[in-house]
N, C-alpha and C positions, 0 to 999 in steps of 0.2 A: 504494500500500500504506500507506504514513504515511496519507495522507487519511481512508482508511476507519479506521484503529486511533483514530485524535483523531475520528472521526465516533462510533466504537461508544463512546470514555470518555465523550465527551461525553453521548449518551442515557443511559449508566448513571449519572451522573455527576448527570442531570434528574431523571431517573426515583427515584434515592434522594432526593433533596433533596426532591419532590414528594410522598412516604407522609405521611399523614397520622400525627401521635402522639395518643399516649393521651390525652382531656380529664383534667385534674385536676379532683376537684369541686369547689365554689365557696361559698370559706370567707364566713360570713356577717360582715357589718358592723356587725350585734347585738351589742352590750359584754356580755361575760362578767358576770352579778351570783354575790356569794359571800358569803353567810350566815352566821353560826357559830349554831349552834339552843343553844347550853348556857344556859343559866343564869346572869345577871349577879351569882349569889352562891355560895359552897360554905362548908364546913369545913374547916380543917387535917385532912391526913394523908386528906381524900377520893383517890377513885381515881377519875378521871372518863374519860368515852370522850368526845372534842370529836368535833361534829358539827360537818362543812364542806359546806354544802351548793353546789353549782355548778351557775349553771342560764344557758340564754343563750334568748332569747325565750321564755322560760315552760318549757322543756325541760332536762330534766338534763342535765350534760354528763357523758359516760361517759367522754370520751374526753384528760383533762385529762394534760397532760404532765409537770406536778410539782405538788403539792400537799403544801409545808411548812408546818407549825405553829413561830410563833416566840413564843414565852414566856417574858417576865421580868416583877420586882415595879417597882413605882414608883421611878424615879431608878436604876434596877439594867441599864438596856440593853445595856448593854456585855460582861453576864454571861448573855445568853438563854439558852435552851436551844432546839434547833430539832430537832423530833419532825413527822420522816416520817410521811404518811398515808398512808392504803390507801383504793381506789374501794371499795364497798360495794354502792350498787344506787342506782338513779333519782337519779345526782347527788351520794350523797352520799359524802363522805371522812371518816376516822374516823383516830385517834390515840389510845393510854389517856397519862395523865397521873398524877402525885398533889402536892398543893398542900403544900408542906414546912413554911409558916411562915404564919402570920396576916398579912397584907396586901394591898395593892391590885394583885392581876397585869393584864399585859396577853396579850392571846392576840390573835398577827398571823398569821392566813395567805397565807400567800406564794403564789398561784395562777399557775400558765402553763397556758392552753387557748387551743384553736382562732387563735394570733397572739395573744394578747392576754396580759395581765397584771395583776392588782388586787389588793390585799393590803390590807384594811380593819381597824380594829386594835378590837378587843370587849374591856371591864371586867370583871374578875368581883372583887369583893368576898370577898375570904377572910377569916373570923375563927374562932377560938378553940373554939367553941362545942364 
């Protein structure tokens, strides 16, 4: 009677360990590239929509797992502001802004898709005008 109980855990015991699982699909090795499409110049007191564009072998990425806007002026780092974006369509992420003082900002998006990560930092020239 023992024999058979340790014979029957045993095949159930195979038998689970043997199911095949689910494949996960098979995240690419292609680096994330990420854009910002604005304009290397504005005016004080614009209202701009930053355009983040994310693409990984020529393809948008839809499916980006955070995509923050960090923004400060020249020498000012330490005082950024960091503006959440929204997916949009074909890649791109989008944030409004407004440019408070005439100076040299920077705009750094902070990208996480697909494992990866790149945060490239874009100039825009702000003056007066």
């Amino acid at each position: 009677m023992l024999k058979r109980t340790i014979l029957i855990l045993t095949i159930g015991l195979l038998t689970a360990c043997s199911q095949d699982t689910e494949e996960q699909p098979e995240l690419s090795t292609e680096p994330i590239e990420v854009d910002v499409l604005n304009e290397a110049s504005a005016s004080v007191g614009d209202d701009v929509t930053f355009e983040i564009e994310v693409t990984q072998a020529g393809d948008g990425v839809e499916d980006a797992n955070e995509v923050i806007i960090e923004v400060w002026t020249d020498g000012e780092k330490e005082n950024s502001a960091m503006v959440p974006a929204e997916h949009t369509e074909n890649g791109v992420y989008t944030a409004d802004f407004t440019y408070a003082e005439p100076a040299l900002y920077y705009v750094q998006p902070h990208v996480t898709a697909r494992g990866m990560h790149s945060m490239p930092v874009h100039e825009v020239d702000v003056s007066d005008n």
